[in-house]
C-alpha positions as CSV (number, residue, x, y, z in Angstrom):
1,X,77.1,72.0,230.8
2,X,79.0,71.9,234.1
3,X,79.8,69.1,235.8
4,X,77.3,69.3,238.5
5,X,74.3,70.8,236.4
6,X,72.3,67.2,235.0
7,X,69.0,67.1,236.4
8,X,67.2,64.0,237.7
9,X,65.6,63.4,235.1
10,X,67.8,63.6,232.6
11,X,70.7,61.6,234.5
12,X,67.9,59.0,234.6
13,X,67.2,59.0,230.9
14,X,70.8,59.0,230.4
15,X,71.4,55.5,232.7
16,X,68.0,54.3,230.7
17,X,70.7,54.4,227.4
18,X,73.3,53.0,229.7
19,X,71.1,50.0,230.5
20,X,72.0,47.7,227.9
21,X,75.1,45.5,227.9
22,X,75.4,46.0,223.7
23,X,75.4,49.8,224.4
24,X,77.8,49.8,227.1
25,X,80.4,47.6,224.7
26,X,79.3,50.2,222.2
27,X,81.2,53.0,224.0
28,X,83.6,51.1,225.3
29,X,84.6,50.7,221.2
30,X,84.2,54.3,220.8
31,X,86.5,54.9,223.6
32,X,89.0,52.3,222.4
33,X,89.1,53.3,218.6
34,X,89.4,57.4,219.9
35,X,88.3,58.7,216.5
36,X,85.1,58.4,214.6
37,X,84.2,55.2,213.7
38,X,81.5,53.9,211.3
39,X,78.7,51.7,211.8
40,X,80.3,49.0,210.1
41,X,83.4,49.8,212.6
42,X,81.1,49.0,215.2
43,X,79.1,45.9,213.8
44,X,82.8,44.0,213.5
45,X,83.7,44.1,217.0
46,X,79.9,42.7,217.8
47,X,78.5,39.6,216.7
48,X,75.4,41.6,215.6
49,X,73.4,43.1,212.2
50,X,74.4,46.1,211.4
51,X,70.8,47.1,212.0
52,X,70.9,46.3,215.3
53,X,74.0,48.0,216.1
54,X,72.5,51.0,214.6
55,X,69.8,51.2,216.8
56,X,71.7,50.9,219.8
57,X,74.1,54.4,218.7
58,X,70.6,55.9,218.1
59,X,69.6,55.3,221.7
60,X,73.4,56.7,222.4
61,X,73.1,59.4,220.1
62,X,69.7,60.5,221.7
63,X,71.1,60.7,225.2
64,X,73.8,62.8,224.2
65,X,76.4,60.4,224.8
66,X,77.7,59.9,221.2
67,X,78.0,62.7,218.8
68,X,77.2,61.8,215.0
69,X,79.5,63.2,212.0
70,X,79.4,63.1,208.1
71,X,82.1,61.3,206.2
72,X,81.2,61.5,202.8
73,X,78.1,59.4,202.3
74,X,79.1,57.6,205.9
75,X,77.9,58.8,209.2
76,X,80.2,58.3,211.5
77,X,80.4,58.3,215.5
78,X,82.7,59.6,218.4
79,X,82.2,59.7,222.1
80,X,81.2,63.1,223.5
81,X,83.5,63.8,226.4
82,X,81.5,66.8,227.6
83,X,78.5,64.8,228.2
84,X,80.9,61.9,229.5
85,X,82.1,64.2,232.0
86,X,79.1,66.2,233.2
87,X,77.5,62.1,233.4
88,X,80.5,60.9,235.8
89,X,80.1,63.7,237.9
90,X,76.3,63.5,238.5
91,X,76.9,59.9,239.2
92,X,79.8,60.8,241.5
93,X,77.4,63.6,242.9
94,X,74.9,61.1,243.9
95,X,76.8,58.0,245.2
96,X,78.4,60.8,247.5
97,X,74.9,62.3,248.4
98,X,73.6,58.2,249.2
99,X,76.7,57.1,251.0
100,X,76.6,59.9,253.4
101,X,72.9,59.0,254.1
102,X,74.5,55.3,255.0
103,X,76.7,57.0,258.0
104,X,75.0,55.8,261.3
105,X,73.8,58.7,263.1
106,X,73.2,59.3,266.8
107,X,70.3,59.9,268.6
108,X,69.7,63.4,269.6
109,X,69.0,62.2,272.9
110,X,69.4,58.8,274.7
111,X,66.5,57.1,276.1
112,X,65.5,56.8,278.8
């Protein structure tokens, strides 16, 4: 996936994942810890249930933004950078696209 190739819809889901403050500190730990990290990982920098916590990386995991691995009988979680990347420039594709509309334009022609 390119940089510029996320769909509306899609970039929407994807923000839908992002719209939760426990999520967001999710990745931020990801990002922070830069190698897979358990659940239990996870649920000790949050003062949340385990449960909890895992249905927050499933939301994560199901936009594409976390990738899941096997550890023995553990799964365990890492950012994916790709899908990171691609996200960041979508956004940076469309805060570009709505600040240009924000320019004042002129009038083809002044009245009158």
């Amino acid at each position: 996936m390119t940089m510029n190739s996320m769909h509306d819809e899609e970039f929407a889901d994807v923000m839908r994942a992002l719209g939760h403050p426990v999520r967001l500190s999710i990745l931020r730990i990801l990002a922070e810890k830069q190698s897979d990290c358990c659940c239990t990982d996870v649920t000790e920098c949050l003062p949340l249930a385990q449960s909890t916590v895992s249905q927050h990386i499933k939301v994560l995991l199901d936009a594409g933004l976390v990738v899941r691995s096997s550890k023995g009988t553990r799964n365990c979680y890492s950012l994916d950078t790709e899908r990171l990347g691609a996200l960041n420039g979508a956004f940076a594709g469309l805060l570009t696209g709505l600040s240009a509309d924000l320019v004042p334009r002129r009038p083809e022609h002044e009245p009158a």
